[in-house]
C-alpha positions as CSV (number, residue, x, y, z in Angstrom):
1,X,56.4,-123.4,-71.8
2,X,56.8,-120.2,-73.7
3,X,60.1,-119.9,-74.8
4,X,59.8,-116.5,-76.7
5,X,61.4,-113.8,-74.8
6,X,59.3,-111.1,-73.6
7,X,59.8,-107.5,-74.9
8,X,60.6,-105.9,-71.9
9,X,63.8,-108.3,-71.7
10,X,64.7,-108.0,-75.2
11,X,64.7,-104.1,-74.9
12,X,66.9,-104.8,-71.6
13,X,69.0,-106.2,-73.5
14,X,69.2,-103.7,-76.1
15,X,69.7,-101.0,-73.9
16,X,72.3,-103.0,-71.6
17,X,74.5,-103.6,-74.3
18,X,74.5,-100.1,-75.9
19,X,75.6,-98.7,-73.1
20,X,78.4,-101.9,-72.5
21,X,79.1,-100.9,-76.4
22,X,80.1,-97.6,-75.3
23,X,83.0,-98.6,-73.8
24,X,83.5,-102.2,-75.5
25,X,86.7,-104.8,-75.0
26,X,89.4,-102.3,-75.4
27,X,88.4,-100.3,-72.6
28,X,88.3,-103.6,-70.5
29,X,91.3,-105.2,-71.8
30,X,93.0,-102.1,-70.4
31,X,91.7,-101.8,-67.4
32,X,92.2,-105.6,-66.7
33,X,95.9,-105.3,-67.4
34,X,96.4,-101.8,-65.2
35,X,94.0,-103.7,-62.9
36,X,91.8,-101.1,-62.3
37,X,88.2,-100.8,-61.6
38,X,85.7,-100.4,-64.3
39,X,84.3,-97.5,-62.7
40,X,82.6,-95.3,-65.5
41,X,81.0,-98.5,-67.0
42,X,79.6,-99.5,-63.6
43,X,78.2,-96.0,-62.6
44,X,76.5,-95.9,-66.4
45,X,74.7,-99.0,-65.6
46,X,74.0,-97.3,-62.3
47,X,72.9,-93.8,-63.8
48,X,70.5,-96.5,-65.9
49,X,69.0,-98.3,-63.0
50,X,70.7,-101.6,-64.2
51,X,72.9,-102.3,-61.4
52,X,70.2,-102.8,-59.2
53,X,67.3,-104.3,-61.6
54,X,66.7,-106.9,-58.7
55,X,66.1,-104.9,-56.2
56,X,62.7,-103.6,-55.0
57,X,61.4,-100.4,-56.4
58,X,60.5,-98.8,-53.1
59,X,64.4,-98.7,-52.4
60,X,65.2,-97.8,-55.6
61,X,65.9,-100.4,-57.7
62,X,64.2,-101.6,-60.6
63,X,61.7,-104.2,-58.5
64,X,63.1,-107.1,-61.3
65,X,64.3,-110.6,-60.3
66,X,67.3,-112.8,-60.9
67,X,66.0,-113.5,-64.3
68,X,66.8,-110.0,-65.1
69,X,70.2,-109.2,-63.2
70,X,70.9,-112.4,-65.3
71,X,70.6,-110.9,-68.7
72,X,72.3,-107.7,-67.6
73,X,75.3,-110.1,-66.5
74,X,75.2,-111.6,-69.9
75,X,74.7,-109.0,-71.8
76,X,78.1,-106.9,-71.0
77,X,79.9,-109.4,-71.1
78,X,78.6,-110.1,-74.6
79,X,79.7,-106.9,-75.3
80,X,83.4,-107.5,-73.9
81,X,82.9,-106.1,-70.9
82,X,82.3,-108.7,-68.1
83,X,82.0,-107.1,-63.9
84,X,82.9,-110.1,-61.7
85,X,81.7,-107.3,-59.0
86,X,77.8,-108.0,-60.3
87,X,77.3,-111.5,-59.0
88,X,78.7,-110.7,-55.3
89,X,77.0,-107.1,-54.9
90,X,74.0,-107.4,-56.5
91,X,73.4,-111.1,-57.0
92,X,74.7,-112.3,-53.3
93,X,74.5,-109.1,-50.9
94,X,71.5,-107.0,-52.5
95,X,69.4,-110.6,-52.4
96,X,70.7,-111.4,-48.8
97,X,69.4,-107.9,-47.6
98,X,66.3,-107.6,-49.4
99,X,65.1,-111.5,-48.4
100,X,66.9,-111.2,-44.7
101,X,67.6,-107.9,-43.8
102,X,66.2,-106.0,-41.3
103,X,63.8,-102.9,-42.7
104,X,66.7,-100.2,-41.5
105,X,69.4,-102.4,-43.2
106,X,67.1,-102.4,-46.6
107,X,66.7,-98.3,-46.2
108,X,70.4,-98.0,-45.5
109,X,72.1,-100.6,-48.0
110,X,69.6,-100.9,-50.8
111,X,69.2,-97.9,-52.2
112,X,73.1,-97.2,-52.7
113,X,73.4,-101.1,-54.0
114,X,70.5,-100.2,-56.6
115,X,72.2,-96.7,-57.7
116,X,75.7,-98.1,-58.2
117,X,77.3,-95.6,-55.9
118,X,77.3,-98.3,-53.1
119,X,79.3,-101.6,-53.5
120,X,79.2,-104.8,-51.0
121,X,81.6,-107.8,-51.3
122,X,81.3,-111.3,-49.5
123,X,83.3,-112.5,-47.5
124,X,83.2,-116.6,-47.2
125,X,86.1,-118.0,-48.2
126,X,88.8,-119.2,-46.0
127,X,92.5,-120.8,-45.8
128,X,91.8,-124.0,-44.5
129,X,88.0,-124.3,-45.2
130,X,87.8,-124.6,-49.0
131,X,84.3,-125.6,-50.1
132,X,83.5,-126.9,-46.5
133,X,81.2,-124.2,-45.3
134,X,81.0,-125.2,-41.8
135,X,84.5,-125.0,-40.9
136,X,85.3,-121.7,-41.3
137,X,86.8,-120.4,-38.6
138,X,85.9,-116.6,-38.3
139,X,84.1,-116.0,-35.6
140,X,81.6,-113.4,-34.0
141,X,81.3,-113.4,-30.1
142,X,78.9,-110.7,-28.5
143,X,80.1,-107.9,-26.1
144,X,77.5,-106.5,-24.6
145,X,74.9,-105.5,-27.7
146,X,77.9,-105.4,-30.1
147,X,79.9,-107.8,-31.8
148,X,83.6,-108.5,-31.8
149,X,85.1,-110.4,-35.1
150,X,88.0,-112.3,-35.5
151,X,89.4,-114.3,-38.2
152,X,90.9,-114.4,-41.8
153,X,89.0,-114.2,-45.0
154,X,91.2,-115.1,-48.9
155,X,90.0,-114.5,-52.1
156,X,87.8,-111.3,-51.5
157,X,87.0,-109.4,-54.5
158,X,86.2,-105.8,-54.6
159,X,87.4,-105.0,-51.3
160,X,89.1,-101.8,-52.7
161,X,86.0,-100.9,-54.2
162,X,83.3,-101.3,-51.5
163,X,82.0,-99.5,-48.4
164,X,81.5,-102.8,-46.6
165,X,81.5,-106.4,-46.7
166,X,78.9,-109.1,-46.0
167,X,80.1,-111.5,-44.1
168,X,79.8,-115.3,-42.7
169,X,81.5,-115.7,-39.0
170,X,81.0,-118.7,-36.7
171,X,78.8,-117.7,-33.7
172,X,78.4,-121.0,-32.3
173,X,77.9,-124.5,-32.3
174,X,75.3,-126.9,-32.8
175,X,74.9,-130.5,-33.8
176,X,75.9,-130.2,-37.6
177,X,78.6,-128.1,-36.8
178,X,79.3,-124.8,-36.9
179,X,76.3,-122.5,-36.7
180,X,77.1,-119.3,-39.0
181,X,75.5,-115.6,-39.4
182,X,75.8,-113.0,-41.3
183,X,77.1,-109.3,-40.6
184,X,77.5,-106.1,-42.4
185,X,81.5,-104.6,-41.9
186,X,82.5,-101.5,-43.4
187,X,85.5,-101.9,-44.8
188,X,87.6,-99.1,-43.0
189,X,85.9,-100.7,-40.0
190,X,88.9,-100.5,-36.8
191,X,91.1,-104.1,-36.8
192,X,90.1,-104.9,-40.5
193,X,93.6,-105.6,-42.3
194,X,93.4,-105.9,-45.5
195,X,96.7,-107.3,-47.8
196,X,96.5,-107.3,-51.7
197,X,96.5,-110.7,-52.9
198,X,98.6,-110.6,-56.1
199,X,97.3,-112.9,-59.1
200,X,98.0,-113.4,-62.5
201,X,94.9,-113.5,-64.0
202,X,94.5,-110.0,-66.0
203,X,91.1,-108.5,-64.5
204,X,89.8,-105.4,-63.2
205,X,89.1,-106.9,-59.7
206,X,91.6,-107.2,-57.2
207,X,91.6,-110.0,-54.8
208,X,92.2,-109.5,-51.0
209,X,93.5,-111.7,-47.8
210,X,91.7,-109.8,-44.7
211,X,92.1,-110.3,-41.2
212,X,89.7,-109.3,-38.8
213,X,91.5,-108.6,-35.1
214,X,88.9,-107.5,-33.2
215,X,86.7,-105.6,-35.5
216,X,83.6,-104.6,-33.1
217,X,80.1,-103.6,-35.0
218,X,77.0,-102.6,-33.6
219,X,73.9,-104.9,-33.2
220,X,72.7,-103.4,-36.4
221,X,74.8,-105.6,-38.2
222,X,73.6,-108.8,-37.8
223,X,71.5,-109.8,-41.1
224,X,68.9,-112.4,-40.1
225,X,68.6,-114.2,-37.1
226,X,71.6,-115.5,-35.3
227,X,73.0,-119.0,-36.2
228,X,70.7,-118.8,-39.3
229,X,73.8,-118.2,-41.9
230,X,73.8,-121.8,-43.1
231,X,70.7,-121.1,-44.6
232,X,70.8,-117.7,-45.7
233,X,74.2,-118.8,-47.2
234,X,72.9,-121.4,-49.7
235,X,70.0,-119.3,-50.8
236,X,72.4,-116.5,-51.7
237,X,74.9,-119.0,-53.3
238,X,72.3,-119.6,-56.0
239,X,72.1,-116.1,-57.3
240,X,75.7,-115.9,-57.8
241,X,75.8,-119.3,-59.4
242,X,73.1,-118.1,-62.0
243,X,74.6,-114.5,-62.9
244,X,77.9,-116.5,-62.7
245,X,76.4,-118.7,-65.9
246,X,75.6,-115.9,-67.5
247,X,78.9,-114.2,-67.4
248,X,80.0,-117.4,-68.5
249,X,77.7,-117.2,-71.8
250,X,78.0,-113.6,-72.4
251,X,81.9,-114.3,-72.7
252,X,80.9,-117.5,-74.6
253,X,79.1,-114.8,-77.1
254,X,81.7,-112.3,-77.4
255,X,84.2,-114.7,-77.9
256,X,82.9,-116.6,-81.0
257,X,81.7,-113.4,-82.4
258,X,85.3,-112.3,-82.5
259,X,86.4,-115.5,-83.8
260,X,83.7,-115.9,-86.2
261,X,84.5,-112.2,-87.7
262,X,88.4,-113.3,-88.3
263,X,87.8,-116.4,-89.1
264,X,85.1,-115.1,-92.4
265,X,88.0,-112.2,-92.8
266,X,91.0,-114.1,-93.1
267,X,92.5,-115.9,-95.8
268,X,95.7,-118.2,-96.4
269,X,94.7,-119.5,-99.5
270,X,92.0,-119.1,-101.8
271,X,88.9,-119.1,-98.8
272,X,88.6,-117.6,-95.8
273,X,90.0,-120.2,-92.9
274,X,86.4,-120.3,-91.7
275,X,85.4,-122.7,-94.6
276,X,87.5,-125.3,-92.7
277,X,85.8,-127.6,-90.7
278,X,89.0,-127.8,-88.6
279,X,88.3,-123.7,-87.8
280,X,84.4,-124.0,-88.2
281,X,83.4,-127.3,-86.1
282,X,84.9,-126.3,-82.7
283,X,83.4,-122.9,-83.1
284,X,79.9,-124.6,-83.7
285,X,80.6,-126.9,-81.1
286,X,81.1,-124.1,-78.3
287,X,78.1,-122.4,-80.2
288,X,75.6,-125.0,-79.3
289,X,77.0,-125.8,-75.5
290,X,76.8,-121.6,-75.0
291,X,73.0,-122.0,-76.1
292,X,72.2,-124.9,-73.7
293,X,73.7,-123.3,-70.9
294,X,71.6,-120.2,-71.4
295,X,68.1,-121.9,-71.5
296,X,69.5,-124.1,-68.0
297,X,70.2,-120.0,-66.9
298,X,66.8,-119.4,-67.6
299,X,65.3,-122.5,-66.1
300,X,67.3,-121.6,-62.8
301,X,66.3,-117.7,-62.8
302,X,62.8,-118.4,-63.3
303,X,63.0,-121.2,-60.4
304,X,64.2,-118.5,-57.9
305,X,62.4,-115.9,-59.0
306,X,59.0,-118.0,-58.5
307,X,60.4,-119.5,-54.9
308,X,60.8,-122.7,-56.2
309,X,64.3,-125.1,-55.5
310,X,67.0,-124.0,-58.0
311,X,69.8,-125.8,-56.1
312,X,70.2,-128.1,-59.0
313,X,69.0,-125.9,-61.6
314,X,72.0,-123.1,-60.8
315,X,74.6,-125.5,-60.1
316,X,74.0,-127.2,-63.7
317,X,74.0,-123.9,-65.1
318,X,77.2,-122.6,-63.7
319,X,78.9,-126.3,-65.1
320,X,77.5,-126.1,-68.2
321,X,78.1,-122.3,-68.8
322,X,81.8,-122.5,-67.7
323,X,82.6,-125.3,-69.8
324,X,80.5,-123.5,-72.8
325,X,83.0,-120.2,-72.2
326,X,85.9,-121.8,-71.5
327,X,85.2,-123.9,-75.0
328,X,84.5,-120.6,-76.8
329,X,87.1,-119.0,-76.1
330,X,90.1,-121.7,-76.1
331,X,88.8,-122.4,-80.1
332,X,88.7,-118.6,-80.6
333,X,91.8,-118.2,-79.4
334,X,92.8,-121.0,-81.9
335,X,91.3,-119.3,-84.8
336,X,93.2,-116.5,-84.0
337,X,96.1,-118.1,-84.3
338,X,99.2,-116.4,-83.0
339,X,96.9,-113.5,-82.9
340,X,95.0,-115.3,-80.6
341,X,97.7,-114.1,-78.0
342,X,98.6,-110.6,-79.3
343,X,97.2,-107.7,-77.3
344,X,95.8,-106.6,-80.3
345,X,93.0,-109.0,-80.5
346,X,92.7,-108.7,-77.1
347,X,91.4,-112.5,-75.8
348,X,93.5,-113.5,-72.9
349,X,91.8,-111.5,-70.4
350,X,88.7,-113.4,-71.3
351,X,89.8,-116.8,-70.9
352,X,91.2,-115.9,-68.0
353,X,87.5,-115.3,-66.7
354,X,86.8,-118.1,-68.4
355,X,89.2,-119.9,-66.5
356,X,88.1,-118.8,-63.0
357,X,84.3,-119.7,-63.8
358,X,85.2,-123.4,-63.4
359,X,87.0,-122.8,-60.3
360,X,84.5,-120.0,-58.3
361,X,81.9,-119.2,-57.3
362,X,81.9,-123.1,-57.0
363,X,84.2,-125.5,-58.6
364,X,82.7,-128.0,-60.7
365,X,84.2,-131.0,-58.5
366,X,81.2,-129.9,-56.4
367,X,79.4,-129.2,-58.7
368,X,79.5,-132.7,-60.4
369,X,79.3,-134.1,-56.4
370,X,76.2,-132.3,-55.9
371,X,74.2,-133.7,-58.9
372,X,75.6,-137.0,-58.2
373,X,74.2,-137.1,-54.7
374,X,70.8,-135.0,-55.2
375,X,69.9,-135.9,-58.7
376,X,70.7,-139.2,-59.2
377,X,70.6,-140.8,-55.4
378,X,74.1,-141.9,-54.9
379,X,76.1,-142.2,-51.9
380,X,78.1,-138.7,-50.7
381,X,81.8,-138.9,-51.4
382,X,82.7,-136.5,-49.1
């Protein structure tokens, strides 16, 4: 195992994070607490063919894998400026399309996803369903060629910002349960509702309740085969797991560069507070859990970039890399001091993401369920 990074990905990273630099932590801080979009920084990364690194050239994008979206995940938020919007567009829906699209869905989707000038949310989550995948209650009945959707959808991000939305319905039954699929919705599609779902978190994103009352699509917007979502599902869920990690260790980064920077700066007595071990072991601490997480990030891109299982891989990468960023910034925020919470210094909006990381795009009850069960053989608790 070579564990040098090549030069293509260390000039990636270069060029990712000079153009993140341009508009750096203040510009995020205020856009998080106006909650508005990051626009100009996601249509940079656009202009630079970053946004759609994953996707295959012949539609535009820059024919990469997971292993690179990662490091463009990590690398703006390294530079303070983290896009939650990444791991559903171009981790989930980009990868869903170009593995189980249909060639005119590739043409019509891909090329916008890979530009930036196209955005595509998903839609899974539910009320009453939670984690449980197969009892969602959405559902997708045909008319004819067409297809009618009804349901309710929670904790959608983006919707504001997207032309459509990828998402899971119940088309039947089968012996497991539910059988799911996949369809594309624009989102000014007729009988789509959609109701602003107010949070405190301070981020750019907005999240959404929708309600589908008879939203009617064309057979063109099935993605796959009918009844096939189950599957489709979990192979997408590991691409947003993996850029989720490395959001996760890019704010891990930024965070104890801030803190280390104050905490070399500031003095109360005679040395800076940073020659404390109280101040310096919790940074180092979060230092060295941020640097495991990202070689488990590697592990798991490389995994799905080469077809092989990353199941495991991407779930122990999105544990470890939430707990590594929620670490980071909690002691950097105790560095800080009362500073730590002074708009000024500008931290809350991270651990905030932070935060949500242990919660979505899987909590980390499942999470530890998961490797319970599949790594070490025990019984399923649920």
């Amino acid at each position: 195992m070579d564990f040098a990074e090549p030069e293509e990905h260390g000039a990636l990273r270069m060029a990712v994070a000079g153009i993140a630099a341009k508009f750096g932590p203040r510009y995020y801080a205020e856009r998080a607490a106006a909650r508005r979009p990051c626009t100009e920084l996601w249509q940079a990364l656009g202009d630079a063919g970053f946004i759609g690194v994953n996707i295959p050239e012949e539609y535009g994008g820059g024919g990469g894998g997971l292993t690179e979206l990662a490091l463009v995940c990590e690398e703006i938020a390294a530079a303070g400026t983290p896009l939650l919007l990444l791991l559903v567009s171009a981790a989930i829906s980009a990868e869903m399309i170009s593995d189980f699209g249909t060639e005119e869905q590739r043409g019509a989707w891909l090329p916008g996803l890979a530009s930036g000038a196209v955005k595509m949310v998903f839609a899974i989550t539910e009320p009453d369903a939670g984690s449980n995948t197969l009892r969602i209650s959405t559902t997708a009945r045909q008319d004819g060629a067409d297809w009618i959707l009804h349901g309710t959808k929670y904790y959608i991000s983006g919707v504001d910002e997207a032309e459509a939305l990828l998402v899971v319905a119940r088309t039947g039954q089968d012996e497991r349960g539910a059988r799911l699929s996949l369809f594309i919705v624009p989102t000014d599609a007729p009988g789509l509702d959609k109701h602003l779902l107010p949070v405190d978190l301070l981020l750019p994103e907005r999240q959404f309740t929708l309600h589908f009352d008879g939203v009617r699509v064309g057979p063109g917007a099935l993605v796959g085969e009918e009844g096939e979502g189950f599957r489709q599902v979990f192979h997408g869920l590991n691409p947003e797991r993996i850029t989720g990690a490395a959001l996760g260790v890019g704010i891990a980064r930024y965070a104890l560069g801030a803190a280390a920077r104050y905490a070399s700066e500031r003095k109360v007595w005679a040395e800076p507070i940073g020659a404390h071990q109280g101040v310096s072991h919790p940074l180092a601490k979060a230092k060295i859990e941020t640097e495991l997480a990202a070689l488990m990030i590697r592990r798991a891109a490389w995994q799905h970039d080469h077809g092989q299982p990353a199941g495991e891989s991407s779930n122990m990468a999105k544990y470890a890399a939430a707990e590594a960023a929620i670490a980071a910034v909690d002691a950097a925020i105790q560095v800080h001091g009362g500073n730590g919470l002074a708009s000024e210094y500008g931290l809350m909006p991270y651990w905030g993401l932070a935060r949500l990381l242990r919660i979505a795009p899987v909590n980390r009850e499942m999470i530890l369920n998961y490797v319970a069960q599949h790594s070490l053989g025990l019984p399923r608790s649920y």
